[in-house]
N, C-alpha and C positions, 0 to 999 in steps of 0.2 A: 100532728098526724100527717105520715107522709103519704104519697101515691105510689103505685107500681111506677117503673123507672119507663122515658117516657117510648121509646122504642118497642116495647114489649108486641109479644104476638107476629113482629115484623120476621119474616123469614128470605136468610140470606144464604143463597149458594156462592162459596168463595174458591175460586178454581185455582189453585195448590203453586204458590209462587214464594216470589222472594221481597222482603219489606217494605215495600210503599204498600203492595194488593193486601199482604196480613195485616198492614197500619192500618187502612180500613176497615175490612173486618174485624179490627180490633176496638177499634173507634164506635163501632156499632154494635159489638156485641157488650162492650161495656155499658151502652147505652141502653140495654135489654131487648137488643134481637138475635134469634137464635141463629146461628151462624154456623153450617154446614160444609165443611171443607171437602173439596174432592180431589182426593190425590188420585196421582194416574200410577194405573195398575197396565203391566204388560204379561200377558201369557207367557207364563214357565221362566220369567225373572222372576226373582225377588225383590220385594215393594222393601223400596228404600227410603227413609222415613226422610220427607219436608227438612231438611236446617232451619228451620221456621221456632222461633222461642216466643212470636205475638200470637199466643193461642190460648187466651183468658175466655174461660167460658165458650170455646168453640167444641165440636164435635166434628168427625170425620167419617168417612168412606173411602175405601178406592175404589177404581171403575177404569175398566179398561176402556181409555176414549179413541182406540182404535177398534174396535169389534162394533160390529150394528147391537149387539146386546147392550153395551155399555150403553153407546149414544141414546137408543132407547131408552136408557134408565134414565139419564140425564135430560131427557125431553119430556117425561113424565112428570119428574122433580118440578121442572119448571113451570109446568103448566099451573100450579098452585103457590109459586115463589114469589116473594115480592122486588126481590132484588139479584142482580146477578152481577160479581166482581168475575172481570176479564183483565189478569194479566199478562197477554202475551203477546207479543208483534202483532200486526197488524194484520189478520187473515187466517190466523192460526185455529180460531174455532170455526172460522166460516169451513175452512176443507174439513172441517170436521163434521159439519151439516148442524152446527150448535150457533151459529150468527145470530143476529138480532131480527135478523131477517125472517128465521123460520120460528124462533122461542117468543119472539113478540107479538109475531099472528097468531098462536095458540093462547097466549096471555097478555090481551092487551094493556093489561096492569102492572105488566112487569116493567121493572127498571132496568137497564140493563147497562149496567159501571164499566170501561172500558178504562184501563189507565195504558199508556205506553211512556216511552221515556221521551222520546223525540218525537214532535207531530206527527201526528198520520197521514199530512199532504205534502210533507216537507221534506227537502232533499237527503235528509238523515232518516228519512222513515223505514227504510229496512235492513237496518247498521245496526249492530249490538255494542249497546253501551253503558256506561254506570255517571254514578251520582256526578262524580267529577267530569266525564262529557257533557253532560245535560248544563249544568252548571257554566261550564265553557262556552258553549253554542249560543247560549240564552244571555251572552256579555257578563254574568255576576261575576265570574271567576277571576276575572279581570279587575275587578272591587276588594278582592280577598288578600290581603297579605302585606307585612313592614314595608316599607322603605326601601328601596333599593334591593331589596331581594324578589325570586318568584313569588306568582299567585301560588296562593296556599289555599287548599279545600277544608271545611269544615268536618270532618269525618263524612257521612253520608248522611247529617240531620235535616241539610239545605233542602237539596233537590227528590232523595227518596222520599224524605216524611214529611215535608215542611211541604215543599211545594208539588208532589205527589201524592202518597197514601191521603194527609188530609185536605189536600184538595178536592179530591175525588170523594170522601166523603161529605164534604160541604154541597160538591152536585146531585148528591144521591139528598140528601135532605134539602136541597133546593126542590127535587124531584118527587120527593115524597109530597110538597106543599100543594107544587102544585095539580100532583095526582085528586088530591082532595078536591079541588076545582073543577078539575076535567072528567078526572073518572079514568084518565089514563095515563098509561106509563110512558118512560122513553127513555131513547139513548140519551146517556151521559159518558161525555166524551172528557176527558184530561190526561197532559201531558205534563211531567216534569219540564221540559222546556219554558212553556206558558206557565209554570204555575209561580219555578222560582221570581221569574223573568216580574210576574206580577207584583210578588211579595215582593220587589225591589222599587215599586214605585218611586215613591219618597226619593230614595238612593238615585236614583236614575236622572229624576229633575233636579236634583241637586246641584247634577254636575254642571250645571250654567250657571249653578251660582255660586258665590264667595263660600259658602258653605263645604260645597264636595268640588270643584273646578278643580284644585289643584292632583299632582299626582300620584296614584296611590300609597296610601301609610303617610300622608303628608298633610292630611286632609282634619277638622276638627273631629270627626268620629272615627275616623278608621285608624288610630293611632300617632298623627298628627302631634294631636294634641296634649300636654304635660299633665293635665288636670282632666283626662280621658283617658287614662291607660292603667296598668298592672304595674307592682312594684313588687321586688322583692324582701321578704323582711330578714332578721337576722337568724331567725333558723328555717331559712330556708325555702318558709310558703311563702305566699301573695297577699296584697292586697288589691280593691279593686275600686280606682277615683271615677266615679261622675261628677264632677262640679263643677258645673258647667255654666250655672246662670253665677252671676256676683256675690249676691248674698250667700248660696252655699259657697262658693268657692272663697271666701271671708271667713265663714265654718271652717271650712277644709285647712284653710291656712293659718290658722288659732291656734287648733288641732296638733300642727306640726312646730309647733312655738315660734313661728315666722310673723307673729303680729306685729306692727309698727316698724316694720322693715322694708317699706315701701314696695313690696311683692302685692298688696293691693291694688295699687296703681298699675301693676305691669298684665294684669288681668287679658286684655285685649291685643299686647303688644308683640307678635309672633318673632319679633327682632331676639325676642329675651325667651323664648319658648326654647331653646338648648339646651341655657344653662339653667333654668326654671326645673329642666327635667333632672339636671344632672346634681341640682341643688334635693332633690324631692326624692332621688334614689338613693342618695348620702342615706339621707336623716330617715330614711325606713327601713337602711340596714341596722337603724344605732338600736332597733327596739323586736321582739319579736311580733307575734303573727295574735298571739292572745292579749299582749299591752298593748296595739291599738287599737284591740277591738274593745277593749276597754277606757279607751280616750273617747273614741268615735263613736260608741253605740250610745243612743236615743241621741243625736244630734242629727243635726241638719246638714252635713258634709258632704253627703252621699260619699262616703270612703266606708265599706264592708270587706271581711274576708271572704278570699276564692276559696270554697268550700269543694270538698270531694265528695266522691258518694263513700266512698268507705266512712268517711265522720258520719254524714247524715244519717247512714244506716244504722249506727251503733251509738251515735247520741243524742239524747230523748229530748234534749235541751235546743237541738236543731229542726228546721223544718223539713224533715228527711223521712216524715211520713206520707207521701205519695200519696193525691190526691187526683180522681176525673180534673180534666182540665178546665171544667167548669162547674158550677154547682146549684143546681136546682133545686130549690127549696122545699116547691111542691110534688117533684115527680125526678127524684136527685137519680143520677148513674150508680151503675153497679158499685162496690167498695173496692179499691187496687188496691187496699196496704189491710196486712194481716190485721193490726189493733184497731182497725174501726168501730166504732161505737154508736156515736151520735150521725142517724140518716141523713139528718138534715143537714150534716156538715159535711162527713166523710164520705156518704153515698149509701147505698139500701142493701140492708143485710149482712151477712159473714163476708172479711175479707178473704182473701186469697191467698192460698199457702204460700208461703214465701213471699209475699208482697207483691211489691212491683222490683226487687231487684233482683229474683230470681227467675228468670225462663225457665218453662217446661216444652219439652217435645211434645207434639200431640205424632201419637203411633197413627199411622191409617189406619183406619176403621175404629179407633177409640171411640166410643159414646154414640156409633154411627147408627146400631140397629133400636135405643133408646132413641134415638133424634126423627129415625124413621117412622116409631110408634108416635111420638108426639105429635109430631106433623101430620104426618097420613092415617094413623092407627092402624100400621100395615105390621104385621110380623114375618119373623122370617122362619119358613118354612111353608106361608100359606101364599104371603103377597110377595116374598123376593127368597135368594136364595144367593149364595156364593159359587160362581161357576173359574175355574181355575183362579181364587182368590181374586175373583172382582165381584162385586153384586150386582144383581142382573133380577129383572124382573120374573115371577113364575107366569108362565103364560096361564090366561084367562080360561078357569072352567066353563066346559060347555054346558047349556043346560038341557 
């Protein structure tokens, strides 16, 4: 018997940006709070729909956050919210009289999530930038890439998602824990700078030691290494080596029918790590991508296939059913992946059309005047109304 999923009831205004702020709000509404987007609406333009595809279980509005009607409506919103996701440079809601400053004194319980990319005290704090600035600034980019060639960026998983969007939601449930203590809210501040910059701990102190010292792609994890890296097979995919302590890497080398050819002994010896490699890309061209996954699977090698999402998605034999990132047993997150079944495995309730590898647009204002009824039990026509396509508050009957 499971619980409602454990976020429930939590209500989050997410102000209409681009994939770390949706990561969030997506992170949290999979988690079961309802999560309220406000796209901005401008008089006698036409409301141009979010590029935004992280929109599972959100609802929307627009609101023009230039008119005193809009801001109204938005300082309303909050007074009853428990969370508020801020994507935009530094100062951008304050001129808009939406700060922390003025939506906190109305609602000392509110959270109020702020992400930017570069710090807010920091010489890069009013430069517009993406994944791979952030990444550069904060040293990792510099960790990133072969041998002899440039740093190379991960697409945008590092610094947007990884050490932004779920950064920010890690503070916002820091936030939430400790609201439970105090009885109040707060700012939560994060930046992609700090967040990747964090996630690279490890990596970082490394570099003092024998471990990561040497210089990039030279090093035993960042490609270095013969029995740490990708190989190609004979039609064409990958394979992918961690064996990295002895004993697997004794598996590993079985595996490849190199036993009793003193390649055991050369384990440690980086002299012989050239041709070790150059011996290791031979013999996984001689075979394809599905006979070693048939040498190597249930062993101890750690040698697996580099799997695509096209396979996952379309074979049932793979683990390419998209699950919450985590799984709570008594109070599990929402279901990502359409065949969900079992709560306690896959998450609570009907999956979601198309899974997780399909994005949907959320339209502004989709699900917005349902979201307002739930939340407020306001409708429209008595408590709000649409004034040149933005909603806007009905002013109060006199009695």
């Amino acid at each position: 018997m499971v619980s409602p999923p454990p976020l429930q009831g939590l209500k989050v205004l997410e102000f209409a940006g681009l994939a770390p702020g949706p990561f969030a709000g997506l992170l949290l509404a999979d988690a079961g709070a309802k999560v309220l987007r406000i796209d901005r609406h401008t008089t006698g333009v036409q409301v141009v729909p979010t590029p935004d595809l992280l929109t599972r279980h959100k609802s929307s509005i627009a609101v023009d956050l230039k008119s005193p009607d809009g801001v109204g409506f938005i300082k309303e919103l909050a007074k009853t919210a428990d969370v508020i996701i801020d994507p935009f440079r530094p100062g951008v809601l304050e001129k808009l009289g939406l700060g922390p400053q003025i939506l906190c004194a109305t609602n000392p319980r509110l959270i109020y999530g702020r992400l930017t990319g570069f710090r807010r005290d920091g010489k890069y704090a009013q430069m517009a930038g993406h994944d791979i600035n952030y990444l550069a600034v904060a040293g990792v980019l510099s960790l990133l890439g072969r041998s002899g060639e440039k740093p190379h960026p991960p697409q945008n998983i590092l610094a947007d998602f990884a050490g932004g969007g779920a950064t920010l939601f890690q503070g916002v449930l820091l936030a939430i824990i400790a609201r439970e203590k105090t009885g109040m809210g707060q700012i939560v501040e994060a930046n992609m700078v700090d967040g990747t910059s964090y996630l690279t701990t490890f990596t970082r102190q490394s570099l003092k030691l024998p471990l990561g010292s040497l210089p990039r792609g030279e090093n035993v994890l960042d490609g270095g290494c013969p029995y740490y890296d990708t190989y190609e097979t004979k039609d064409g995919k990958y394979m992918a080596v961690g064996a990295l302590e002895p004993h697997f890497y004794a598996a590993f080398i079985k595996g490849l029918g190199l036993s009793n050819q003193n390649w055991e002994k050369r384990h440690s010896d980086r002299e012989s790590w050239s041709e070790m490699k150059r011996q290791f890309e031979t013999i996984f061209k001689s075979k394809t991508r599905s006979e070693w996954e048939k040498i190597f699977d249930g062993t101890d090698a750690c040698c697996t296939p580099v799997l695509e999402y096209s396979e996952l998605e379309t074979d049932a034999d793979r683990e390419g059913d998209q699950r919450p990132a985590v799984t709570l047993r008594g109070t599990p997150c929402l279901a990502i992946s359409e065949k969900a079944t079992d709560p306690s495995i896959h998450g609570q309730g009907p999956g979601i059309s198309g899974g997780s590898y399909i994005g949907k647009y959320l339209t502004p204002g989709q699900g917005g005047e349902e979201a307002l009824k739930n939340w407020f039990g306001w409708k429209k026509g008595e408590d709000f109304d649409t004034k040149d396509g933005s909603v806007v508050l009905k002013p109060k009957s006199k009695l």
